[in-house]
C-alpha positions in Angstrom: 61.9 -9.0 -60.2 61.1 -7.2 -56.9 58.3 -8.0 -54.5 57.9 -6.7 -50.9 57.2 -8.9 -47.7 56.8 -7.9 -44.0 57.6 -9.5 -40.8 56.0 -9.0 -37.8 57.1 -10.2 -34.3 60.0 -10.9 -31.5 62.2 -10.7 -34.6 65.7 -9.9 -32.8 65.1 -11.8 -30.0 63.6 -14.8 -31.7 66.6 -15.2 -34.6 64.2 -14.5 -37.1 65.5 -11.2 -38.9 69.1 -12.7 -38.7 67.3 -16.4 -40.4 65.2 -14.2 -42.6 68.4 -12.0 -43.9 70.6 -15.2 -44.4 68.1 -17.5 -45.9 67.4 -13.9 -49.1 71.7 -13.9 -49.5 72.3 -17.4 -49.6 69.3 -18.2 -52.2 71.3 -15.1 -54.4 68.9 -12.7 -53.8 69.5 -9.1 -52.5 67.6 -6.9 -50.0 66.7 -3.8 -49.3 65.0 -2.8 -45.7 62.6 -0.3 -46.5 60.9 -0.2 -42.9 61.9 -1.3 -39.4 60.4 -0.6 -35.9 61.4 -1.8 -33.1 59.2 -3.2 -30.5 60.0 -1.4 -27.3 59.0 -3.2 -24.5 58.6 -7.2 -23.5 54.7 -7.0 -25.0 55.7 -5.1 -28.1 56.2 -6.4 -31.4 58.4 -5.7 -34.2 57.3 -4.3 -37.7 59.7 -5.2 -40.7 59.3 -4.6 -44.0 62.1 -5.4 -47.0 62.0 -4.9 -50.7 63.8 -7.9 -52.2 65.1 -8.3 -55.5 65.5 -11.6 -57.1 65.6 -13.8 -60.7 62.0 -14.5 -61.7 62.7 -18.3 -61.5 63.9 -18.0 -57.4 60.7 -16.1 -56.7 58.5 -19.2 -55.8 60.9 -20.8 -53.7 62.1 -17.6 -51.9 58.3 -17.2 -51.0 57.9 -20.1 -50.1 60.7 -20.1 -48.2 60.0 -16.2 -46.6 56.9 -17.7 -45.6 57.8 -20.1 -43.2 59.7 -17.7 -41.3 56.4 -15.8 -41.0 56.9 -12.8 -43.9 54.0 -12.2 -45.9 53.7 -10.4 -49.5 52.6 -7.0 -48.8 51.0 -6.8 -52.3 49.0 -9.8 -51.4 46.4 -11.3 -53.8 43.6 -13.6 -53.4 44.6 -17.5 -52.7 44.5 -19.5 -55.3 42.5 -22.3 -55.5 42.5 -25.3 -57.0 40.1 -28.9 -56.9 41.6 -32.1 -55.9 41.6 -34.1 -59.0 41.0 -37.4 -56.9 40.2 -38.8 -53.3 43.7 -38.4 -51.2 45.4 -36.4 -54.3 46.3 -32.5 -54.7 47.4 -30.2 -57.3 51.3 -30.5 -57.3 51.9 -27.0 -56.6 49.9 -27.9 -53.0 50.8 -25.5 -50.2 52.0 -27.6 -47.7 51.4 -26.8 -43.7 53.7 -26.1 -40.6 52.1 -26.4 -37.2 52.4 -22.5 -36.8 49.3 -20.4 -36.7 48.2 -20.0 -40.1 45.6 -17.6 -42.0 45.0 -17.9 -45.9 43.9 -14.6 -47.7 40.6 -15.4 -49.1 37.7 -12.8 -50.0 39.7 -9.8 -49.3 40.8 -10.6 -45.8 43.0 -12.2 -43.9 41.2 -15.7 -42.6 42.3 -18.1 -39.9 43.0 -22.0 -40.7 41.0 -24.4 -38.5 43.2 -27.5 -36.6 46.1 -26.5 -38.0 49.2 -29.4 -38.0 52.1 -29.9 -40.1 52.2 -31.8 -42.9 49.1 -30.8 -44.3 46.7 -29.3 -47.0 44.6 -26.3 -46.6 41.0 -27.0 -48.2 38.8 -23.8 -48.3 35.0 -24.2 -48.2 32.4 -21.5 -48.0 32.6 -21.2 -44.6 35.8 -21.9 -43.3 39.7 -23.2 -44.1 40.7 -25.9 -42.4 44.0 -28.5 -42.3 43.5 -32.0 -43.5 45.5 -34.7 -44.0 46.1 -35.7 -47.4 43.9 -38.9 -46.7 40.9 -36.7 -45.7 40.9 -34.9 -49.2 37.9 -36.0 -51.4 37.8 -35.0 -55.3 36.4 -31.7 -55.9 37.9 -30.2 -52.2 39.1 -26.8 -53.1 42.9 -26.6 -51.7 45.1 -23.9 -51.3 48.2 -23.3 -54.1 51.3 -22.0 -53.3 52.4 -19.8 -50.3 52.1 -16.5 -52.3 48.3 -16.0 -49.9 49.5 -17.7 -46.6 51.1 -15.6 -43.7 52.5 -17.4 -40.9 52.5 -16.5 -37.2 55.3 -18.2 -35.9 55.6 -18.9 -31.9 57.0 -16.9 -29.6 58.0 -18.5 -26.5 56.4 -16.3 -23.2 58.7 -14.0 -21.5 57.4 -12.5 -18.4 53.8 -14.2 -17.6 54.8 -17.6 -17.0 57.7 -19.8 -15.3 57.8 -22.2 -19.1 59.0 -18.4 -20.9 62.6 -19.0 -18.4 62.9 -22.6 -19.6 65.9 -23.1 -22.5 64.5 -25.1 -25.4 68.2 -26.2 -25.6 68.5 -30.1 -24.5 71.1 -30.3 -21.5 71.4 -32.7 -18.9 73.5 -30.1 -17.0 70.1 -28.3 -15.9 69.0 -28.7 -12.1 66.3 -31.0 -12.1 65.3 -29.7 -9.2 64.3 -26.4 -10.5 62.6 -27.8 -13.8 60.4 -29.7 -11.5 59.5 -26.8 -9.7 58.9 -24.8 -13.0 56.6 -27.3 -14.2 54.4 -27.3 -10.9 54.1 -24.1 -11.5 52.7 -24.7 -14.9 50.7 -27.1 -13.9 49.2 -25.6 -11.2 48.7 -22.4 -13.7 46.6 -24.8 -16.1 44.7 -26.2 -14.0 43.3 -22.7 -12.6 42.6 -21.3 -16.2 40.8 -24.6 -16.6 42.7 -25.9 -19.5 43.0 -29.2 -21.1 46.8 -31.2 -20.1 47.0 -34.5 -21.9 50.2 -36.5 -20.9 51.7 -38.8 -23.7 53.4 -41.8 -21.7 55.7 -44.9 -22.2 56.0 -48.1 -20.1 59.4 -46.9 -18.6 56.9 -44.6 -16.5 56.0 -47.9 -14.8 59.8 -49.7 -15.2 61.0 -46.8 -13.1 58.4 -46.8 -10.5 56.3 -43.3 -11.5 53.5 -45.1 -12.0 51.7 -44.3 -8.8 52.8 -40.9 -9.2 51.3 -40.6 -12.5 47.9 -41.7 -11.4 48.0 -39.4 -8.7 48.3 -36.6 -10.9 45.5 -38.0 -13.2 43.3 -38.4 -9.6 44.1 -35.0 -8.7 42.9 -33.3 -12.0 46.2 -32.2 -13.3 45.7 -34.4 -16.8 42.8 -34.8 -19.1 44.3 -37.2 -20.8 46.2 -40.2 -21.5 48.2 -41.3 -25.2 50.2 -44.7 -25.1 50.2 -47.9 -26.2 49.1 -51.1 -25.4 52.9 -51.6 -23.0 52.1 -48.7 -20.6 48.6 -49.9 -19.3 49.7 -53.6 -19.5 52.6 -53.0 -17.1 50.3 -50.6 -15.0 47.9 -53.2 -14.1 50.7 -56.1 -14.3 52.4 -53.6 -11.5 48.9 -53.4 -9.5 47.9 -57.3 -9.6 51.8 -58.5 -8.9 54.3 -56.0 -7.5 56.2 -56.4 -10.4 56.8 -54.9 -14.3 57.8 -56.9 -16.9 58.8 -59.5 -14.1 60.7 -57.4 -11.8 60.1 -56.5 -8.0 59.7 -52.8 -8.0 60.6 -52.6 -4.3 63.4 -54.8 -4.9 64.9 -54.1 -8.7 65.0 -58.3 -8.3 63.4 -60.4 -11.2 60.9 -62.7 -9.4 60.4 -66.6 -10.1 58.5 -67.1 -13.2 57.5 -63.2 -13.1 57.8 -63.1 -17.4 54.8 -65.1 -17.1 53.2 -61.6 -14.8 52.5 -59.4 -17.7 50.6 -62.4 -19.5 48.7 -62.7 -16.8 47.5 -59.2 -16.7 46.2 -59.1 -20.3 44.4 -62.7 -19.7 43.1 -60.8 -16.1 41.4 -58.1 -17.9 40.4 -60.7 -20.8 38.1 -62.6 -18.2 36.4 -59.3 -17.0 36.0 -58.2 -20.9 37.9 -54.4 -20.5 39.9 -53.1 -18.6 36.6 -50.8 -17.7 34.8 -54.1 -16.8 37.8 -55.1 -14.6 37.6 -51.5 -12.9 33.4 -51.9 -12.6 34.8 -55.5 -11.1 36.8 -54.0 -8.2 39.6 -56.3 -9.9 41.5 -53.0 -10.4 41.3 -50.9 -8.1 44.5 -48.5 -8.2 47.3 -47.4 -10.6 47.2 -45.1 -14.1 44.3 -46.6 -16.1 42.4 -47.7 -12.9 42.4 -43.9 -12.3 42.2 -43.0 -15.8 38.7 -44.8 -16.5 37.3 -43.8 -12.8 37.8 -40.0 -13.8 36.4 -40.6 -17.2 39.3 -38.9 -18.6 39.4 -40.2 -22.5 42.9 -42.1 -23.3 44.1 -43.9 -26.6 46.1 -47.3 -26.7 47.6 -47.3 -29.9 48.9 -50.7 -31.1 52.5 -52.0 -32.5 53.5 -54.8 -34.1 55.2 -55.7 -30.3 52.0 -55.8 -28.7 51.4 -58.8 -26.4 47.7 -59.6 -26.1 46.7 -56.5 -26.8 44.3 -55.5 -24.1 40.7 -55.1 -25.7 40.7 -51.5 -25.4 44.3 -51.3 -28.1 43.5 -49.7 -31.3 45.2 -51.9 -33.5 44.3 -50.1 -36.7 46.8 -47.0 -36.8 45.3 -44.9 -38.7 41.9 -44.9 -36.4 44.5 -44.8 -33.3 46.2 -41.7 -35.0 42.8 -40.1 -35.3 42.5 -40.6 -31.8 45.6 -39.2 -30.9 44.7 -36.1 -33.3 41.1 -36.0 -31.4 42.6 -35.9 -28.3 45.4 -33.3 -28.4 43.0 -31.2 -29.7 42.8 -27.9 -27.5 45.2 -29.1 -25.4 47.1 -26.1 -24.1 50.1 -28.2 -22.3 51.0 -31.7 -23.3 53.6 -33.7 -21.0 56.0 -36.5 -23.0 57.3 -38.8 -20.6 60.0 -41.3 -21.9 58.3 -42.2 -25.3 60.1 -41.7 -28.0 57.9 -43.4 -30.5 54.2 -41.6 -29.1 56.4 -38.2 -28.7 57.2 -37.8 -31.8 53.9 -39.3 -32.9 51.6 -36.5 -30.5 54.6 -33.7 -31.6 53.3 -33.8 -35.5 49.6 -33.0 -34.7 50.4 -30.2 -32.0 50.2 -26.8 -33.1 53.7 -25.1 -32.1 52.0 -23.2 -29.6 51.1 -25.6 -27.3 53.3 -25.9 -24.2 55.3 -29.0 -24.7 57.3 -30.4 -21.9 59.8 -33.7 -22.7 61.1 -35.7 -20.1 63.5 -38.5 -21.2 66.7 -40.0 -20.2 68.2 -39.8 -23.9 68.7 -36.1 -25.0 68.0 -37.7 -28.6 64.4 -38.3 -27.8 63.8 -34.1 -27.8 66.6 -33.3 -30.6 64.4 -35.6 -33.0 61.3 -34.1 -31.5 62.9 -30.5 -33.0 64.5 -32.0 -36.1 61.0 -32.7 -37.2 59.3 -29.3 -36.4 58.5 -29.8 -32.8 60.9 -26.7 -32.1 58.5 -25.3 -28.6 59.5 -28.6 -27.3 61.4 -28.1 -24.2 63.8 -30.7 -23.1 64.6 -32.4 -19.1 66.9 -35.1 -19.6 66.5 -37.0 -16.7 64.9 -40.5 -15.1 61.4 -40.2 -15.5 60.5 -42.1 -12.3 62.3 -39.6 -9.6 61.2 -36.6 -11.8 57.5 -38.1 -12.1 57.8 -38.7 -8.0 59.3 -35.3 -7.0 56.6 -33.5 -9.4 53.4 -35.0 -7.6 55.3 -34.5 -4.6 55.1 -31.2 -4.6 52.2 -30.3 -6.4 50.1 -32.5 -4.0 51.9 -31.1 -1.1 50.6 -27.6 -2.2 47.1 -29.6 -2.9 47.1 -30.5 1.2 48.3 -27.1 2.0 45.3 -25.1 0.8 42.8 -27.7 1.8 44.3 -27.9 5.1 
């Protein structure tokens, strides 16, 4: 059979036509470029349009296939739509979602799909498409079948408007670190002009490496609007504030202290007698570091809980599928997020983020943002480093430029 697609886009510079004319050989079909127009300039997209000819029984998957790498059936006929037989069950021949922008054609026009994330389903009402997790789906939900309606617009990373469109998403601890910082300051500083929403997604190493103060400066200064971590993060933040120490250790010294594994205890039972960690705030028992500025700037943060939790502090979700609806809640309109040293709440926030959300990882291990990728974080970009220094040189600066214009 023969069926023709087009692609629109950065499709030389992106590696999409080269993926797109790979992916039609290797599955044994053949090709035939009908159209092609080359965008001209940095703002200028490309038009591509193919004729491909293929066995009848390779056509779904090809689509399928063609669709994720953003081509579309130029032929295209109304979605199909099918209702879920059951609460939390879909037609087999579900389409399943990417976290690329996404618009189903549905009454003779091309429509947009509301919070899109990967791993979805689309369900179509009269009023609007939007992606749910399978969970959400209740019987009768009309879902969208098959890619043969669904047209992709797949991310391309900024090239002359902003300082993230020079950052590699390659993962190399052979970058300066010096000049990443300064490229995210730059970002930073960019967001919070335009007003938009930052949300930082943080692990306990943040404290272990002495950032902490640094991160709660940032949150003071109204560079993040908010806060995803677990229950280790804010327990060593307020065991730092009450005791000097994290997880028993002097941070001005590196030296484990005299009965300091008893410190972190201490902290949860500290917050227990006050009732929250707001309560403690309200209190004056808290009166600096991450969550202390956190709940004083009212900025909304999730806790999610492990089975490695230690108390947990009142305000840990410990059911995760509320604290993953949390998390979902929260990222939602972000336009940057910030993953510092998490491996476990990166990948976690990099599955509900569309892909074109700015995504900056910072993490010793260069695994951390290759498994961030490998599971279809691909804007991610990596800055293998210590997350302490990196935290301290980035509020550094940034609040250096703060003094400078108030000054």
């Amino acid at each position: 059979m023969k069926a023709k697609f087009i692609s629109q886009g950065h499709l030389i510079d992106s590696g999409i036509l080269t993926r797109t004319l790979n992916l039609i050989i290797e599955m044994g079909a053949d090709y035939e470029i009908t159209e092609f127009r080359i965008g001209k300039t940095n703002l200028d997209i490309s038009h591509l349009e193919l004729e491909i000819t293929c066995r009848e029984e390779l056509f779904p998957h090809l689509s399928t296939e063609l669709t994720n790498l953003g081509c579309y059936d130029k032929d295209v006929q109304e979605a199909t739509l099918r209702p879920a037989p059951k609460d939390s069950c879909v037609p087999e021949d579900f389409y399943s979602t990417t976290n690329h922008r996404t618009q189903v054609f549905l009454r003779g026009a091309w429509r947009e799909v509301k919070n899109q994330s990967m791993d979805g389903v689309i369900a179509a009402s009269d009023s609007e498409l939007v992606c749910k997790k399978l969970r959400e789906v209740k019987k009768g939900d009309l879902v969208v079948c098959s890619s043969r309606a669904v047209r992709l617009i797949p991310h391309f990373r900024e090239r002359e408007s902003s300082e993230f469109g020079f950052m590699a998403n390659d993962v190399s601890s052979e970058r300066s670190v010096e000049v990443a910082v300064n490229k995210v300051v730059h970002e930073l500083r960019a967001e919070k002009e335009r007003g938009n929403k930052v949300v930082a997604v943080a692990g306990p190493v943040v404290v272990h490496t002495g950032g902490g103060d640094a991160l709660a400066s940032l949150i003071r200064e109204g560079y993040i609007h908010g806060l995803l971590t677990g229950n280790a993060l804010a327990v060593h933040d307020i065991e730092s504030v009450l005791f000097g120490t994290s997880l028993g250790v002097d941070l001005k010294s590196g030296r484990p202290i005299r009965e300091g594994h008893r410190n972190h205890m201490m902290a949860i039972n500290r917050i227990y007698f006050h009732g929250s960690m707001k309560k403690a705030v309200e209190a004056g028992a808290l009166q600096k570091g991450i969550m202390y500025e956190t709940i004083r700037k009212g900025i909304p943060f999730v806790l999610a809980g492990s089975l490695r939790d230690d108390g947990p502090l009142p305000e840990t979700v410990t059911d995760i599928l509320e604290a993953q609806k949390q998390y979902q809640e929260a990222v939602r309109g972000a336009s940057m997020v910030l993953m510092l040293s998490t491996m476990l709440h990166s990948i976690a926030a990099g599955n509900m983020l569309p892909s074109w959300v700015k995504t900056i990882c910072v993490d010793i291990n260069p695994a951390v943002v290759t498994k961030l990728s490998d599971r279809g974080s691909g804007q991610t970009i990596g800055i293998v480093t210590d997350v302490g220094p990196f935290l301290r040189s980035l509020a550094a600066k940034l609040l250096s430029g703060a003094l400078s214009e108030r000054g």
